[in-house]
Backbone as a printed PyTorch tensor [residue, N CA C, xyz], in Angstrom:
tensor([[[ -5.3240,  -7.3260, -20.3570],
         [ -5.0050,  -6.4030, -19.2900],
         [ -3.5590,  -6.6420, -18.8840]],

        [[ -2.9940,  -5.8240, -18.9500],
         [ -1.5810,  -5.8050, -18.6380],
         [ -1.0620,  -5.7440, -17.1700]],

        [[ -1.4640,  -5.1060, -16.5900],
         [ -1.2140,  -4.7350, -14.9160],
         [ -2.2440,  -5.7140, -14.1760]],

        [[ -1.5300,  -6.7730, -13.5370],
         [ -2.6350,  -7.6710, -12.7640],
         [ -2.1110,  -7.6760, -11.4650]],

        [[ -1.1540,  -7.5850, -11.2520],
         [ -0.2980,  -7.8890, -10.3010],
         [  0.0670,  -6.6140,  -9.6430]],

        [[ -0.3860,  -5.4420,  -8.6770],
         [  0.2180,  -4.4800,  -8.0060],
         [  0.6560,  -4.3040,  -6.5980]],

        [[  1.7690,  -3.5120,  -6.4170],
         [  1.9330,  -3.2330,  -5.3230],
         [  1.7670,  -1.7700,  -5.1750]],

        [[  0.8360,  -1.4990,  -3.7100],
         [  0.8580,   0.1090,  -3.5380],
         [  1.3610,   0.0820,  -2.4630]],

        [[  2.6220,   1.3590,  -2.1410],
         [  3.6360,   1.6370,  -1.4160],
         [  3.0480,   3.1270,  -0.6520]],

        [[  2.8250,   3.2830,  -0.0670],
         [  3.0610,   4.4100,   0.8690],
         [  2.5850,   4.5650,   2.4630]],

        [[  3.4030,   5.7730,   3.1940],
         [  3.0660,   6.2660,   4.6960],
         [  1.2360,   6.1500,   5.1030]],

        [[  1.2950,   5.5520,   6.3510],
         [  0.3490,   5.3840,   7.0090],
         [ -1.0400,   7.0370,   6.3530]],

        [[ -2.0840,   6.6860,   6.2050],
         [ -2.9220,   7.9470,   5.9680],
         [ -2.8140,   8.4970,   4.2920]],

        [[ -2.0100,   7.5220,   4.0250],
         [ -1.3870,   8.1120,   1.6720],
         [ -2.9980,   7.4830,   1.4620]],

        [[ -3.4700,   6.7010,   1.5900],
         [ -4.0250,   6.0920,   1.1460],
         [ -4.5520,   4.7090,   0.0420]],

        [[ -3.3590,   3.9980,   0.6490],
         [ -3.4110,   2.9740,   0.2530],
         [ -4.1970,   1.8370,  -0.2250]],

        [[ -4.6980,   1.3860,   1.7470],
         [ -5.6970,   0.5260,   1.0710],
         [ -6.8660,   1.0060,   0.0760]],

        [[ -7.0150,   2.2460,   0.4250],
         [ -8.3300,   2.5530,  -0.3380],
         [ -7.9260,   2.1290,  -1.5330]],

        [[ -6.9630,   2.3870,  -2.6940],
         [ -6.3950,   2.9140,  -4.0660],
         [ -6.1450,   1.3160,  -3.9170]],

        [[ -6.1540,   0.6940,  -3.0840],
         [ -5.5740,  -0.9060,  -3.2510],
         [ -6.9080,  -1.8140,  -3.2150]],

        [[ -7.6280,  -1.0310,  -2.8150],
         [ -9.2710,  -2.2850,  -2.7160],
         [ -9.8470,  -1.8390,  -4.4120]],

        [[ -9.8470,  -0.5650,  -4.7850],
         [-10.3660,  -0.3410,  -5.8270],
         [ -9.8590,  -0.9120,  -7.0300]],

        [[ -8.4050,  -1.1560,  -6.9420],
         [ -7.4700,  -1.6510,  -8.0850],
         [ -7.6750,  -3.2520,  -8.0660]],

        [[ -8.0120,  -3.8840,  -7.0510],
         [ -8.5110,  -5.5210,  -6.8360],
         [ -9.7740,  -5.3690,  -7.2540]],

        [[-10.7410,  -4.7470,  -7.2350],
         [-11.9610,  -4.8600,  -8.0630],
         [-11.6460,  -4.4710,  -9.6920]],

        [[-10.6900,  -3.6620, -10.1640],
         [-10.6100,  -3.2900, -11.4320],
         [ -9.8780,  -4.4570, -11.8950]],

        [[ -8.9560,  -5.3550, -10.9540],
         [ -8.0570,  -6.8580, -11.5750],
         [ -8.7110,  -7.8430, -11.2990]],

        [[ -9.8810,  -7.4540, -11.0400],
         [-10.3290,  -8.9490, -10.1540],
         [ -9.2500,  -9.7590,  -9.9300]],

        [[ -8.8950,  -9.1780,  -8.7150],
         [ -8.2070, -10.1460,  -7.6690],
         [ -8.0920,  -9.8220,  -6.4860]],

        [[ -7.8530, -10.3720,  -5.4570],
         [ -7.8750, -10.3910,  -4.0220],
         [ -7.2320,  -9.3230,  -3.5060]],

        [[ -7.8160,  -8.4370,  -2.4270],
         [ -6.6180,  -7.3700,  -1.9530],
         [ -5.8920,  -7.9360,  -0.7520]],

        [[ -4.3280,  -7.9510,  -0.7290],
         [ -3.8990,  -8.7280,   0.4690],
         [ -3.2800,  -7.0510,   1.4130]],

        [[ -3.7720,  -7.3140,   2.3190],
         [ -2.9370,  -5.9520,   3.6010],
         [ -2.2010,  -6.5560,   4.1030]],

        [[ -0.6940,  -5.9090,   3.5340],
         [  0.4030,  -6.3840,   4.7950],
         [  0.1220,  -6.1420,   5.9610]],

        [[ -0.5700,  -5.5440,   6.9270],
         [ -0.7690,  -5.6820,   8.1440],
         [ -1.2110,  -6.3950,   8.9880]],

        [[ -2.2450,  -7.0950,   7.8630],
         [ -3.3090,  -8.4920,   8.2150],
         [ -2.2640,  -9.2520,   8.5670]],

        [[ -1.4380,  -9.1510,   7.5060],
         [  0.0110, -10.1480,   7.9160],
         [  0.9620, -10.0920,   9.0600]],

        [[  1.2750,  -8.9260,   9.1620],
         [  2.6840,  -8.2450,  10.1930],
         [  1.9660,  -8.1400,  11.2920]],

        [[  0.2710,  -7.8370,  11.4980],
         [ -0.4210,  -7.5680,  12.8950],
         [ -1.1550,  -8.8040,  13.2900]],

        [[  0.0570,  -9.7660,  14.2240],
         [ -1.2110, -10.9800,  14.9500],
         [ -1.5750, -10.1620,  16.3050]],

        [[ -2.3400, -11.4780,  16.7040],
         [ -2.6450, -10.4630,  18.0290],
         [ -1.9910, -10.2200,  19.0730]],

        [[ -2.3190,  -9.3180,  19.7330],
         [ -1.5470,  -8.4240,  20.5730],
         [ -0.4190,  -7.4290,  19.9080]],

        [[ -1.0270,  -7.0860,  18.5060],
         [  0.2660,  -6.6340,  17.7480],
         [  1.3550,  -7.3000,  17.6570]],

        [[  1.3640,  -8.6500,  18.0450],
         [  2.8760,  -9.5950,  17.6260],
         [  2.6420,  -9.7240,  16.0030]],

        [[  4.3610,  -9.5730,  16.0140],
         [  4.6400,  -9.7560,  14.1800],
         [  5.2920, -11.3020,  14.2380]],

        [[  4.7310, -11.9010,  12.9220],
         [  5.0550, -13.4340,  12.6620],
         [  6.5620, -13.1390,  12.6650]],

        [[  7.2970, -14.5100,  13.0240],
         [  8.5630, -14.7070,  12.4090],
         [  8.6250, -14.2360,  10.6880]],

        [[  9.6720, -13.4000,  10.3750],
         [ 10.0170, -13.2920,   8.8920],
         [  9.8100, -14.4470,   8.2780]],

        [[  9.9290, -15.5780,   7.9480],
         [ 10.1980, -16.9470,   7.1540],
         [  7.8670, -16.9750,   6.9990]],

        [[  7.8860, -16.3960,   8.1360],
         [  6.3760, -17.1240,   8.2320],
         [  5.3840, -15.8040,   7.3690]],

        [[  6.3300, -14.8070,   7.6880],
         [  5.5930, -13.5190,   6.9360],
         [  5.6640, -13.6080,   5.6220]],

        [[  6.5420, -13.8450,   5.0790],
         [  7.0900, -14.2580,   3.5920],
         [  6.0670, -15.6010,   3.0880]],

        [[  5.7730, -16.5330,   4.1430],
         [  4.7760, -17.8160,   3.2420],
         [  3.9700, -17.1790,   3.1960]],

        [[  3.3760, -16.7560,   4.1840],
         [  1.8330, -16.3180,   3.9150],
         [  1.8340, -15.1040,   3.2800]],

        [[  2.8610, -14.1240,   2.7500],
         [  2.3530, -13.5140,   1.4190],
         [  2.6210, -13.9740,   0.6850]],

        [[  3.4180, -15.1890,   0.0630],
         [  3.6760, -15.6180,  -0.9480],
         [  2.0630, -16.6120,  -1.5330]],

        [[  1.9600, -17.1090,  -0.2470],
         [  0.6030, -17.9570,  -0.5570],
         [ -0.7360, -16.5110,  -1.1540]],

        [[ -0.9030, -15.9260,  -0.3650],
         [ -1.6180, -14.7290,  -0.7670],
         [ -2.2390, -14.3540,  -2.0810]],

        [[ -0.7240, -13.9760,  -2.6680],
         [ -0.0430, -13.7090,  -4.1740],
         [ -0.2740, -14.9080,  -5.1310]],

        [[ -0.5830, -16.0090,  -4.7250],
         [ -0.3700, -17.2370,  -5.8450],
         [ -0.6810, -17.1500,  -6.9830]],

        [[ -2.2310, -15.9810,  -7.0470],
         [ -3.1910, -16.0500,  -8.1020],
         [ -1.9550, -14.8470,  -9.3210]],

        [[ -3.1250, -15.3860, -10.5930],
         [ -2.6120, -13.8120, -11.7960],
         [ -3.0670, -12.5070, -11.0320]],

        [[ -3.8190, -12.3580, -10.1870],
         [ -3.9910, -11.2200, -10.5690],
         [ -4.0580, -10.8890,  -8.1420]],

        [[ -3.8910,  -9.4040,  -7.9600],
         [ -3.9590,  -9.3160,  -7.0790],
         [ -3.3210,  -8.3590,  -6.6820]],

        [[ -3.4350,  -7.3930,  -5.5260],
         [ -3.2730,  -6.0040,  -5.2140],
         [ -2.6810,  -6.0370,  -3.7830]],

        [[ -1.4990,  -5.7190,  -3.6090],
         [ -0.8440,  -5.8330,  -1.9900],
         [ -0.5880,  -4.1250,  -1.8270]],

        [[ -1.2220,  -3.9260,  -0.1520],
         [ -1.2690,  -2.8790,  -0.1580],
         [ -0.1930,  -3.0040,   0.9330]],

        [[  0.9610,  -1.9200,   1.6780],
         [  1.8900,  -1.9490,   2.5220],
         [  2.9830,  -1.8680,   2.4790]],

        [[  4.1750,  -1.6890,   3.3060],
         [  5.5640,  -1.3620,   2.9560],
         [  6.2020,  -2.9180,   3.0680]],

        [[  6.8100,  -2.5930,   4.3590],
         [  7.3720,  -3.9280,   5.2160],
         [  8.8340,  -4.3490,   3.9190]],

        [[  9.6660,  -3.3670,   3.1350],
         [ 10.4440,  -3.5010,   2.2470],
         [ 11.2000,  -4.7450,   2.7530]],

        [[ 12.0020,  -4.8980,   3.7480],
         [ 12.4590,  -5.6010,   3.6210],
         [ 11.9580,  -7.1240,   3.7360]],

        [[ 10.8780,  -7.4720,   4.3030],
         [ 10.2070,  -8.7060,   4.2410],
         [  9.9850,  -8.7680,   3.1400]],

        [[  9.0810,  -7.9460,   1.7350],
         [  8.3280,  -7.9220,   0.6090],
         [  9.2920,  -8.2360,  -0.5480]],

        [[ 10.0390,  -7.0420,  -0.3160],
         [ 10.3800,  -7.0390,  -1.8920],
         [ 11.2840,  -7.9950,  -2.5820]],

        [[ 11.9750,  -9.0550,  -1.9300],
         [ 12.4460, -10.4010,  -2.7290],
         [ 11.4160, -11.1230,  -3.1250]],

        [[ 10.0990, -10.8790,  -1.7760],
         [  9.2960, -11.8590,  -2.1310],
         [  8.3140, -11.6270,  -3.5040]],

        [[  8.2250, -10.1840,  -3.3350],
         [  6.7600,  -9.9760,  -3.8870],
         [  6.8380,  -8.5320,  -5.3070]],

        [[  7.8750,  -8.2200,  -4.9270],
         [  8.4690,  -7.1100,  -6.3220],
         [  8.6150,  -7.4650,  -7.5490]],

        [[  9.7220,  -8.4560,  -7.9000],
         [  9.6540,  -9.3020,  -9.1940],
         [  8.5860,  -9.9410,  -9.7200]],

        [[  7.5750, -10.2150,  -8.4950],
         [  6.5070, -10.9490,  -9.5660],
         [  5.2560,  -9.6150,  -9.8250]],

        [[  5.5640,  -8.4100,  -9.8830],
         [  4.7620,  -7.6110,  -9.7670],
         [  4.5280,  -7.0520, -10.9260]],

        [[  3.3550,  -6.9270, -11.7670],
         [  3.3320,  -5.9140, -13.0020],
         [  3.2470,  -4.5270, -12.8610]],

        [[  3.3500,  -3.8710, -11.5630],
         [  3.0240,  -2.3750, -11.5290],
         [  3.3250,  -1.8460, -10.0280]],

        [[  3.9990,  -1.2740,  -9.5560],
         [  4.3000,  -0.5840,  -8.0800],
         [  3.9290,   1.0450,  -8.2840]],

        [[  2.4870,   1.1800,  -7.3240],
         [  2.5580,   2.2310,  -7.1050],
         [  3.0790,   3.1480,  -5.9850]],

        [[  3.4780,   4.1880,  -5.9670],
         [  3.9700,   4.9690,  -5.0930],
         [  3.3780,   6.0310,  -4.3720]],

        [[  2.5380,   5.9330,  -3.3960],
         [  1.4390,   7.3340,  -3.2280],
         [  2.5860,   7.8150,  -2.0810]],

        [[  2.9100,   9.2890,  -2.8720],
         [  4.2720,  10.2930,  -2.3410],
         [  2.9280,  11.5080,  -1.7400]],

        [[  2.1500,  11.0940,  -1.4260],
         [  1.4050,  12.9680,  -0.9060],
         [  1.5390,  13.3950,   0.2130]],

        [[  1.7640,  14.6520,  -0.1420],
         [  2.0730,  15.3280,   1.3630],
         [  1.8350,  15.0310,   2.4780]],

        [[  2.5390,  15.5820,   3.4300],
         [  2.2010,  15.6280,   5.2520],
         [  1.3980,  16.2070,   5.0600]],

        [[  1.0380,  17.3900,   4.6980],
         [ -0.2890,  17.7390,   5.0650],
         [ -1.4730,  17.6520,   4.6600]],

        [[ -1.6120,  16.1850,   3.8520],
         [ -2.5180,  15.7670,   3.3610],
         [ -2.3840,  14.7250,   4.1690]],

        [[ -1.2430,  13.8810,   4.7370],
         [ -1.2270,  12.7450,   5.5480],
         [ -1.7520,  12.5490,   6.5580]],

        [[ -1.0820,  13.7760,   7.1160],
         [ -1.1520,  13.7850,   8.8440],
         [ -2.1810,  13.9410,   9.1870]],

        [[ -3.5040,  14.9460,   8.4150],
         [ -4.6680,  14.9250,   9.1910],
         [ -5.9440,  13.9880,   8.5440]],

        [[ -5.4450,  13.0560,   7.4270],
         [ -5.8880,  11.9480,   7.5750],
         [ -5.6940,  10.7970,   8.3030]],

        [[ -4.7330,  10.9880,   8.7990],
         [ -4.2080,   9.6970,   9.6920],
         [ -4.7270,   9.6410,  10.8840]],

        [[ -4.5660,  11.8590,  11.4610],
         [ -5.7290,  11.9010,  12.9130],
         [ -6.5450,  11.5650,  12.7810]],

        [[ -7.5070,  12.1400,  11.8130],
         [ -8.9570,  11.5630,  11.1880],
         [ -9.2580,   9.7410,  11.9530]],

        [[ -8.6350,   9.3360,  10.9560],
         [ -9.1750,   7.5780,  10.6760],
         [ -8.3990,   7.2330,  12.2990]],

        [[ -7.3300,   7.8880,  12.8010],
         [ -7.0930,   6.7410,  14.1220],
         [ -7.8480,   7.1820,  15.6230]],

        [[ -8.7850,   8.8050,  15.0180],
         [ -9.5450,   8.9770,  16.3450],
         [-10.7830,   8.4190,  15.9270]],

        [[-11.4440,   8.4310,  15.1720],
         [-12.4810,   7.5760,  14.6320],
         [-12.1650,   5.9640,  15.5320]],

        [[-11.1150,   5.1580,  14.6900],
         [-10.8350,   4.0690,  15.0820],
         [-10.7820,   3.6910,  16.7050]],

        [[ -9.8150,   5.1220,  17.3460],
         [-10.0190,   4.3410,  18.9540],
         [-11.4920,   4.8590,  19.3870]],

        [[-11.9640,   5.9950,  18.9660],
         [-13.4320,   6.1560,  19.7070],
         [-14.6040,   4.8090,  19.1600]],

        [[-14.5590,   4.6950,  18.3310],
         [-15.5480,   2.9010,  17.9160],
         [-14.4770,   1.9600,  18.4480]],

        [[-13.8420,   1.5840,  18.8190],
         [-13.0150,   0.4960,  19.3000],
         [-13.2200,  -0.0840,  18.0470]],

        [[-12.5100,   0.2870,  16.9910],
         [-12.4620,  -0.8010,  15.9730],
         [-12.0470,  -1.8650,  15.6620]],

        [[-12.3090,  -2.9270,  15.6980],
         [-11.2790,  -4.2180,  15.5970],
         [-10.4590,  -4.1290,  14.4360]],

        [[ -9.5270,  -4.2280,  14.2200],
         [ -8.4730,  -3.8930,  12.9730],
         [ -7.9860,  -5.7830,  12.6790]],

        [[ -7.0220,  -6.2940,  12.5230],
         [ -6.2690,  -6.8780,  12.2270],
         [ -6.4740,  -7.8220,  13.6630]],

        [[ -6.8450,  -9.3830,  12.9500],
         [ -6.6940, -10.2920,  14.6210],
         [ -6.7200,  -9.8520,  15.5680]],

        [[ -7.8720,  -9.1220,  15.8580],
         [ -8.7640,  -8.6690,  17.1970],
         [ -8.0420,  -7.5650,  17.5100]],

        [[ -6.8030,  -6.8600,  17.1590],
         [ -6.1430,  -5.7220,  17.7090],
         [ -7.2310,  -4.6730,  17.5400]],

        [[ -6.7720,  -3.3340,  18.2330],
         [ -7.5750,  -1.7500,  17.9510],
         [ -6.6290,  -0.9170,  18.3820]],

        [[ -6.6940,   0.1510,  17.5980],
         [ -5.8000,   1.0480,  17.8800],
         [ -5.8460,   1.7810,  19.7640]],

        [[ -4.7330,   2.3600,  20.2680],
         [ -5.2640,   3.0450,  21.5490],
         [ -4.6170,   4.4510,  21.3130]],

        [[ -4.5410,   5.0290,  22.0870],
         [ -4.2100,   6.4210,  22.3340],
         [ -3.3090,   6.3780,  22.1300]],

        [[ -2.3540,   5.4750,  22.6140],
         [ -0.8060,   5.3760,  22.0680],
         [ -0.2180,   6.1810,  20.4640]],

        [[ -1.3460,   5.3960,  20.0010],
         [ -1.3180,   5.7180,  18.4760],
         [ -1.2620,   7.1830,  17.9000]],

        [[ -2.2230,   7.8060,  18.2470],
         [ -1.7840,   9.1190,  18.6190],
         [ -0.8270,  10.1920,  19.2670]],

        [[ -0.3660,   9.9530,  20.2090],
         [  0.7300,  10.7050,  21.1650],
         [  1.9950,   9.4190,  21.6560]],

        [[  2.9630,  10.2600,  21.7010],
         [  3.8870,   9.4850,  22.3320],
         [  4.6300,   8.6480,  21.5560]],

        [[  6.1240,   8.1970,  21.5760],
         [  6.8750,   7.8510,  20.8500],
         [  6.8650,   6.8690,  19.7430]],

        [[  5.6280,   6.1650,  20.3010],
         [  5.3810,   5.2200,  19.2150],
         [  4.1750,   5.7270,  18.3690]],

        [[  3.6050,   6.7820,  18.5620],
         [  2.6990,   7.4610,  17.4550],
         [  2.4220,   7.1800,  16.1550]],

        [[  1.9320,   6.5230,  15.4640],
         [  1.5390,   6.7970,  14.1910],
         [  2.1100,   8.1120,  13.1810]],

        [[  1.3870,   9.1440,  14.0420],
         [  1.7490,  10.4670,  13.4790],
         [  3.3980,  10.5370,  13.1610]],

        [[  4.1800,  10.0260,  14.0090],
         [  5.3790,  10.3220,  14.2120],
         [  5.8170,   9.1530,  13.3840]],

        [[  5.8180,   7.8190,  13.2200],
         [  6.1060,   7.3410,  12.4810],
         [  5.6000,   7.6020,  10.9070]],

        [[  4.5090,   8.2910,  10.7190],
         [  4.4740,   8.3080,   9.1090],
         [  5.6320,   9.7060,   8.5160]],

        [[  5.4080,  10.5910,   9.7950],
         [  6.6360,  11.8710,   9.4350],
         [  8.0770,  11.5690,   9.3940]],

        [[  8.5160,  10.2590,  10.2970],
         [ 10.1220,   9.8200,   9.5490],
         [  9.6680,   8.8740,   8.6420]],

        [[  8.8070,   8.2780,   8.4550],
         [  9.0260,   6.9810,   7.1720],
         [  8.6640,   8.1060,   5.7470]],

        [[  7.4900,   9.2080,   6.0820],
         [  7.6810,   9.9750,   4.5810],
         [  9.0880,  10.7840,   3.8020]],

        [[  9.5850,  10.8610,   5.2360],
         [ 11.2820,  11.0630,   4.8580],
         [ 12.3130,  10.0420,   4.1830]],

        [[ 12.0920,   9.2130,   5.2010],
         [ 13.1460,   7.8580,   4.9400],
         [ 12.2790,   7.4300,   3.0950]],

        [[ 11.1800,   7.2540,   3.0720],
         [ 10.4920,   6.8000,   1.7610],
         [ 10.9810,   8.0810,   0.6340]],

        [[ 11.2780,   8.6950,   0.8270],
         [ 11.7340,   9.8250,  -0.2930],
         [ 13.4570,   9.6780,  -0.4020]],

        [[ 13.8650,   9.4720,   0.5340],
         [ 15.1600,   9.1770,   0.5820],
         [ 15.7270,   7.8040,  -0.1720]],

        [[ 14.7130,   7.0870,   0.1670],
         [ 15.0110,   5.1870,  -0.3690],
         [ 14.4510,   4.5680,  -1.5930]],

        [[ 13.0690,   5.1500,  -1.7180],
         [ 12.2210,   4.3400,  -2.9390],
         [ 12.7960,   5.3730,  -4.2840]],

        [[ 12.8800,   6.1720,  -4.0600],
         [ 13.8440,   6.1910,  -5.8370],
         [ 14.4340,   5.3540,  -6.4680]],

        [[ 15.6450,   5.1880,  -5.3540],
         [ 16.9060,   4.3820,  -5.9960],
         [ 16.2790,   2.4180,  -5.8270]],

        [[ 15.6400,   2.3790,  -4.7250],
         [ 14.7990,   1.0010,  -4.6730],
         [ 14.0390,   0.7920,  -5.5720]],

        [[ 13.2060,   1.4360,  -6.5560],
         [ 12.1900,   1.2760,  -7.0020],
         [ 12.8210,   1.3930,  -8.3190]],

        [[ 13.8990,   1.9290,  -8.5980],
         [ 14.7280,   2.0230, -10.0150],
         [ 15.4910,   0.9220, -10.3190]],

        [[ 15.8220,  -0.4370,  -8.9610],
         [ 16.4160,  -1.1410,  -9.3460],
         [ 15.7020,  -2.4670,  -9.1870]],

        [[ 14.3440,  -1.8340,  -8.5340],
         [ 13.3470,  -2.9060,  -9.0710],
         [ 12.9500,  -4.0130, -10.2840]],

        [[ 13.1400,  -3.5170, -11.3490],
         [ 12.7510,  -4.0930, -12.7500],
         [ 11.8080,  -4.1250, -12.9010]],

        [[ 10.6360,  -2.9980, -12.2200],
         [  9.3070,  -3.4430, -12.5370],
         [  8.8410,  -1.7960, -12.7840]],

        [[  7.8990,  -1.3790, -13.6760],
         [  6.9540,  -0.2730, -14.0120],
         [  6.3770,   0.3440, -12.6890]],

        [[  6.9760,   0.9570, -12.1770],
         [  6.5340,   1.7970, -10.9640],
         [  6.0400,   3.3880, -11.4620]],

        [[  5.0330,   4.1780, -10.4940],
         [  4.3150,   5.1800, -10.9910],
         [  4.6130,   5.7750,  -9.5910]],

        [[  4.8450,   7.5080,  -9.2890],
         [  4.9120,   7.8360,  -8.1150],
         [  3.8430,   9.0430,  -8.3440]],

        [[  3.1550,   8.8520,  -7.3230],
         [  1.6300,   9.7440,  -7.2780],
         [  1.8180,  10.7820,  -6.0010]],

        [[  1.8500,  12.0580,  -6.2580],
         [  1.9710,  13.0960,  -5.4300],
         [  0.9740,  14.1490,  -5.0000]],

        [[  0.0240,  13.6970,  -5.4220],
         [ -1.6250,  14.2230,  -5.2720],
         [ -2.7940,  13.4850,  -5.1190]],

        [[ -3.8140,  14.0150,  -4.1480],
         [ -4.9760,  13.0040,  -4.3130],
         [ -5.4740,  12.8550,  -5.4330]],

        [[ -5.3270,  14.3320,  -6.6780],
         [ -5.8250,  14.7350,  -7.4140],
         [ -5.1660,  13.5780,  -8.2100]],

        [[ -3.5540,  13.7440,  -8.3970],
         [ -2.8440,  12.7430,  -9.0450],
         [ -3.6180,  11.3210,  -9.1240]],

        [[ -3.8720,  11.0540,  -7.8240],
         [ -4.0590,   9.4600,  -7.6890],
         [ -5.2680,   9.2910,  -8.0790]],

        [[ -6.4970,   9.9830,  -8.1760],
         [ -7.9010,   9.7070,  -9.0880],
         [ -7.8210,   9.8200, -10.3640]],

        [[ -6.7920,  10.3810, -10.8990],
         [ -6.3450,  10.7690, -12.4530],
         [ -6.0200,   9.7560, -13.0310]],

        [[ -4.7800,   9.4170, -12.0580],
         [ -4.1840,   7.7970, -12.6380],
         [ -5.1780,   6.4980, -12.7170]],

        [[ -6.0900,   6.5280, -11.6590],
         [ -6.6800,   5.7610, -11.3320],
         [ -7.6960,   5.6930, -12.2160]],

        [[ -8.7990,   6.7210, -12.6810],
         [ -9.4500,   7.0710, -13.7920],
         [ -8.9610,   6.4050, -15.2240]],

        [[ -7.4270,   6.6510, -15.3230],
         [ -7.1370,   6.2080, -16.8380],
         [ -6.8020,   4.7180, -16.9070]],

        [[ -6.2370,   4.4880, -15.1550],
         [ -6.2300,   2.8700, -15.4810],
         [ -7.0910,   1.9520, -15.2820]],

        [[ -8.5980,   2.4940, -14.7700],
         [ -9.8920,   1.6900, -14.4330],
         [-10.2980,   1.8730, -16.2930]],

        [[ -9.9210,   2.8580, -16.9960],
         [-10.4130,   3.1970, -18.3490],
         [ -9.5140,   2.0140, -19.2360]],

        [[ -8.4310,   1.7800, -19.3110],
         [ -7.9510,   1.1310, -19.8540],
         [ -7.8780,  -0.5150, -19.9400]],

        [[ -7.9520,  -0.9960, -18.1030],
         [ -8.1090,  -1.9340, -17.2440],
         [ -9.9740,  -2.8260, -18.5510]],

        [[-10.1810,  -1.8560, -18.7350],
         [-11.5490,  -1.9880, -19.2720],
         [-11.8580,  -2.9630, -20.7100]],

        [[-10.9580,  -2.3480, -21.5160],
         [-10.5080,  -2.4370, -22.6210],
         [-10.6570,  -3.8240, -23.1490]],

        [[-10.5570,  -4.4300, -24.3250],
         [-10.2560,  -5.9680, -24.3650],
         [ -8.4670,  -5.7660, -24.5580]],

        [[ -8.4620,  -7.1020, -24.4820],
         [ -6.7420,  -7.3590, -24.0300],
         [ -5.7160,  -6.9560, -25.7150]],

        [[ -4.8540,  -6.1090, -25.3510],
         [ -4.4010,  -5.7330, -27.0010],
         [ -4.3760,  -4.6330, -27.2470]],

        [[ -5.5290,  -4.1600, -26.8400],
         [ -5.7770,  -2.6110, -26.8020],
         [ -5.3220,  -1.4000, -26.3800]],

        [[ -4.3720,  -1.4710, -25.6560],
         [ -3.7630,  -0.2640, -24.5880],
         [ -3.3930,  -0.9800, -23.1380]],

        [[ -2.6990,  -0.1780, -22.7300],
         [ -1.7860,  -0.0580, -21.6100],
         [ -2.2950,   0.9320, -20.6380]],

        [[ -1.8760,   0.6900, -19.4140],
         [ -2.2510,   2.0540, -18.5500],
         [ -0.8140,   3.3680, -18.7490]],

        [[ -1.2130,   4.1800, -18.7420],
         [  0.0930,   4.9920, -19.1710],
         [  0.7690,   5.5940, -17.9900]],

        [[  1.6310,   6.2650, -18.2020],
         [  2.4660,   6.8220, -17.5060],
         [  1.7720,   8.0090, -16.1410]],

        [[  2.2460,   7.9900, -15.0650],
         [  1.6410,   8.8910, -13.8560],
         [  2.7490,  10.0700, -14.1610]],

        [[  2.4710,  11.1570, -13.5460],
         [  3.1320,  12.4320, -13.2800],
         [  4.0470,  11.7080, -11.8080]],

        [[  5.2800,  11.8900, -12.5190],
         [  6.4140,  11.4070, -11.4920],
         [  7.3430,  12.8010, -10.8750]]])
């Protein structure tokens, strides 16, 4: 198996972890959420130096699936040792009303998320919104991960459909399968 090692990149609601828990069962290996990391409680973020051990510790194994952005903490740490970066690029309007979806769900169950945090209303309305942050980061991420992800050195795939991302996912759970020798996962519609 060639791809043991992934990173999946995209805006809050792309669907990440999902495409990131499924790809740790197809590598058998651990799925790590940068957020688990970046969200202690009360929403405090670790010192950088401390965010960086504990994904580096995370990562130790061959094989393993990091789902999250956090570029500038990650990618010295965790890019180079990566066999595969995916890119889920899908629309706002596939984003945005997944993101309402899962964060009114989340504050109506008081979900515990990450070291006892839960989302509040905040999350929804008002400057620090969710909504509003995934609509400038899907900008800023179209603007940046091209040229970032080209000078990566690593096999990156950019997925622009849900449709896209079960396709890809289909051929690389098919291949993932394989005995070792046999094939590669191939190329995504970029």
């Amino acid at each position: 198996m060639s791809s043991r090692r992934i990173v999946v990149l995209g805006v809050s609601g792309a669907g990440k972890s999902t495409l990131a828990r499924e790809l740790a069962r197809v590598v058998d290996g651990p799925h790590v959420e940068l957020d688990a990391i970046q969200h202690g409680p009360d929403w405090t973020p670790p010192p950088a130096e401390e965010f960086r051990a504990r994904l580096a510790a995370a990562t130790e194994g061959p094989a393993w699936v990091v789902d999250g952005n956090y570029i500038d903490l990650t990618a010295d740490v965790l890019w180079h040792r990566a066999d595969l970066i995916v890119w889920l690029d899908l629309p706002l309007w596939v984003v945005v009303p997944r993101l309402l979806r899962r964060s009114t769900v989340r504050i109506a169950r008081r979900t515990v998320l990450w070291n006892g945090n839960r989302e509040r209303l905040d999350a929804l309305v008002g400057s620090d919104s969710l909504i509003l942050w995934a609509v400038r980061a899907h900008k800023r991420h179209r603007t940046e991960y091209p040229g970032r992800l080209a000078l990566a050195g690593v096999p990156w795939v950019r997925l622009r459909s849900a449709a896209g991302v079960a396709r890809w996912l289909a051929g690389f759970s098919a291949v993932s399968r394989r005995p070792p020798g046999t094939g590669r996962p191939g190329p995504a519609s970029r």
